[in-house]
C-alpha positions in Angstrom: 98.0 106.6 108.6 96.6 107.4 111.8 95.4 111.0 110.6 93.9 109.6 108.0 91.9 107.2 110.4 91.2 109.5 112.3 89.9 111.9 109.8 88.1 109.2 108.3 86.4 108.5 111.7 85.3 112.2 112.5 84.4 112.6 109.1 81.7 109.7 109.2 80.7 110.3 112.6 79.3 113.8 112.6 78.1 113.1 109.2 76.0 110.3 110.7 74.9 111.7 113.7 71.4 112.9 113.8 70.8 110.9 110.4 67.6 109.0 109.1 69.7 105.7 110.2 70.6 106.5 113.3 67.0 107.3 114.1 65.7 104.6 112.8 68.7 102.4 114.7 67.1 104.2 117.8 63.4 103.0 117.0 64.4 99.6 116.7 66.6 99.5 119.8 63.5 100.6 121.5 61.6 97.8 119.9 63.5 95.4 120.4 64.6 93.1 123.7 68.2 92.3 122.2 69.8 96.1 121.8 73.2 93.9 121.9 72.0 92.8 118.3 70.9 96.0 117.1 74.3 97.5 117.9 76.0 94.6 116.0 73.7 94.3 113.2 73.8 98.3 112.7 77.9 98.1 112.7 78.0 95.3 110.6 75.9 97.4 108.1 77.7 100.5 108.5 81.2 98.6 108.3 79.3 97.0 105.0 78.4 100.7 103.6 82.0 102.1 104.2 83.8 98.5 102.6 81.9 99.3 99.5 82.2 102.8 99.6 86.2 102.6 99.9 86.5 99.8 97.3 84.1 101.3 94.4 86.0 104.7 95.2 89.0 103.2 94.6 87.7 101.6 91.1 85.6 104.2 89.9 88.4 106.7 90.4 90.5 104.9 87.5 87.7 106.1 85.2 86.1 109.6 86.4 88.3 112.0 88.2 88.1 112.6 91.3 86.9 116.2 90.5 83.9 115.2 88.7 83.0 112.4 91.6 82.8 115.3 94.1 81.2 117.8 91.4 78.0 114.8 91.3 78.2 113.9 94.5 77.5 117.7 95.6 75.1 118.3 92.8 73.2 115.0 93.7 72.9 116.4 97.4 71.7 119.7 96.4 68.9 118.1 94.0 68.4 115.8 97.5 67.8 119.1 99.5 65.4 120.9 97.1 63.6 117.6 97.0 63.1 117.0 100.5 62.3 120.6 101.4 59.7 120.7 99.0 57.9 117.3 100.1 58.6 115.2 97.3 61.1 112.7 99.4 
């Protein structure tokens, strides 16, 4: 279990580093007098994001295989990338 965590936890955090949220978490630490809250709030979301992302994994992969999840997942990225380097996101 713990290699899993810890994957897990590497995974997310480089993934996450650099991002439009963390950036924007940045911004409104720098905004605002209460950064204590900002941390908390920003965890609570990100804690929120992975919940949902573990437990609709865990449904939607009684349906789809898990082939064709990661297949979308990197299509949808690609279509992402195109789109933001051409200005339209």
């Amino acid at each position: 279990m713990l290699r899993i965590i810890m994957t897990a936890f590497w995974m997310v955090f480089l993934a996450e580093l650099g991002d439009k949220t963390q950036l924007q978490t940045m911004l409104l630490a720098t905004q605002s007098k209460s950064r204590l809250g900002v941390f908390i709030g920003a965890s609570l979301a990100l804690s929120l994001s992975a919940l949902l992302g573990v437990v609709a994994g865990t449904h939607i992969t009684k349906y789809i295989s898990p082939h064709y999840l990661q297949l979308g997942a990197g299509v949808a990225f690609i279509i992402i990338g195109v789109l933001t380097l051409l200005g339209k996101i």
